[in-house]
C-alpha positions as a Markdown table, in Angstrom:
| # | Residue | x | y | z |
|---|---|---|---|---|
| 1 | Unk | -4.5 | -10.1 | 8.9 |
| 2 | Unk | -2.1 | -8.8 | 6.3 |
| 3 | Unk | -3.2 | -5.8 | 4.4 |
| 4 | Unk | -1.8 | -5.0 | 0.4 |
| 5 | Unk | -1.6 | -1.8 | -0.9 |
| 6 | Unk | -0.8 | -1.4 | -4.5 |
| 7 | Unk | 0.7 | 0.8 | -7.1 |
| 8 | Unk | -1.4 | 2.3 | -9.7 |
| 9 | Unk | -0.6 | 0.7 | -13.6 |
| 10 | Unk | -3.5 | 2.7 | -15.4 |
| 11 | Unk | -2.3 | 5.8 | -16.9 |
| 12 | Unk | -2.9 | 9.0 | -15.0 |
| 13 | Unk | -4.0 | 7.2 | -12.3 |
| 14 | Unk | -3.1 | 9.8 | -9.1 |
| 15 | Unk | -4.7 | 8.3 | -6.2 |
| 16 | Unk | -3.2 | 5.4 | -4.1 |
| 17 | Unk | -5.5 | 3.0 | -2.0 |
| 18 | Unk | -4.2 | 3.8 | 1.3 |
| 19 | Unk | -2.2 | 6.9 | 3.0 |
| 20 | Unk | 0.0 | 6.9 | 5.7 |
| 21 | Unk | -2.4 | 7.9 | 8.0 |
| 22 | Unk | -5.0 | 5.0 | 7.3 |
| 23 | Unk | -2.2 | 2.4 | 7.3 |
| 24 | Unk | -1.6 | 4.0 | 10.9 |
| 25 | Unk | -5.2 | 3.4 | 11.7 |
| 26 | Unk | -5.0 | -0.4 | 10.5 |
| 27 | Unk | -2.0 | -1.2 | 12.3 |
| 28 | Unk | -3.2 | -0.1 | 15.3 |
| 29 | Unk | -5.8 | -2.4 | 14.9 |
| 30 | Unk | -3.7 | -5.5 | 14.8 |
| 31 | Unk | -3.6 | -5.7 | 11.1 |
| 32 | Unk | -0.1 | -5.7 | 9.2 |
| 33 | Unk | 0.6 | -3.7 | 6.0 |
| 34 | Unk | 3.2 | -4.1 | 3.1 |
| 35 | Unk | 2.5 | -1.1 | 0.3 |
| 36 | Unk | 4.5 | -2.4 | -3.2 |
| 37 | Unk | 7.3 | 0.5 | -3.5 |
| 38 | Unk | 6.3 | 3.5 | -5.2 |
| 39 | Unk | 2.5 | 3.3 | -4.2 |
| 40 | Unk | 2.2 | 6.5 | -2.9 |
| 41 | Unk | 4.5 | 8.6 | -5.2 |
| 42 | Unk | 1.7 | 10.0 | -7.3 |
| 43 | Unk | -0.5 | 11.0 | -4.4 |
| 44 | Unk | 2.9 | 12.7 | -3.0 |
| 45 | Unk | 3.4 | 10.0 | -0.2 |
| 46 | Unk | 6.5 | 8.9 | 0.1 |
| 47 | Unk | 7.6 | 5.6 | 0.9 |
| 48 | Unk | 9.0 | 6.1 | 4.6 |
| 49 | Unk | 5.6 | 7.9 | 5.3 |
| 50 | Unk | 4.3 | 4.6 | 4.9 |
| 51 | Unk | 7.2 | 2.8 | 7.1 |
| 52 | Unk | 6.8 | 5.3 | 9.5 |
| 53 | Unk | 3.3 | 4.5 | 9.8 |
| 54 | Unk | 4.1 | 1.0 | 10.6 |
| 55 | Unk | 3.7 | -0.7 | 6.8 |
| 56 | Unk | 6.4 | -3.1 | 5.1 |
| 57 | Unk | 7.9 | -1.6 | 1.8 |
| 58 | Unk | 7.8 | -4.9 | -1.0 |
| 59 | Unk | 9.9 | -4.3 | -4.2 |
| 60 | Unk | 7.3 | -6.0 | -6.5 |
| 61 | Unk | 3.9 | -6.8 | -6.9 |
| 62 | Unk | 4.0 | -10.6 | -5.7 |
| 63 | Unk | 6.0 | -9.9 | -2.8 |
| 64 | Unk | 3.3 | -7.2 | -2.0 |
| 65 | Unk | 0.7 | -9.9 | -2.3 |
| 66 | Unk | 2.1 | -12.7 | -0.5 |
| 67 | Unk | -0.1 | -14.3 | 2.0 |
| 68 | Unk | -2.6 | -11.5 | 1.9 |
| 69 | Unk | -6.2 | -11.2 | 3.1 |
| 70 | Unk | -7.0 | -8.0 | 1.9 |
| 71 | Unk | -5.3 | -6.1 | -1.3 |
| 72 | Unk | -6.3 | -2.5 | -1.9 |
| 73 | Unk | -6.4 | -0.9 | -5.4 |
| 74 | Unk | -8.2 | 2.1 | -6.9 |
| 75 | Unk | -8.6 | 0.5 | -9.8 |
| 76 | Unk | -8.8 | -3.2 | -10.4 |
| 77 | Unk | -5.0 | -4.9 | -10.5 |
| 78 | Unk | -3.7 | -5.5 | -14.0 |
């Protein structure tokens, strides 16, 4: 199962769908992860957090959605 994680677009926006630590939890569950670069920058997660936790950094929003079965969002995608 491939998991998305999204940036924010709204304005203000702080929160990110999925922390390092959850994207930990889903890849030791079998699932894999790609978080769209810059995902967790306004929550103050980094992007190799995310790596180190096992996820796949994409560059863009398609790449990030590729072939998934599950995209997380705070908000709804623009």
């Amino acid at each position: 199962m491939k998991i998305a994680v999204l940036k924010e677009s709204s304005a203000g926006e702080t929160r990110v769908a999925a922390s390092p630590e959850t994207v930990k939890k889903f890849v030791a569950l079998g699932a894999s992860v790609c978080v769209e670069r810059g995902a967790g920058d306004n929550a103050n997660f980094v992007d190799y957090a995310f790596q180190d936790a096992g996820a796949v950094i994409a560059e863009t929003v398609g790449e990030t959605i590729a072939g998934a079965d599950l995209i997380l969002s705070v908000r709804a995608p623009a």
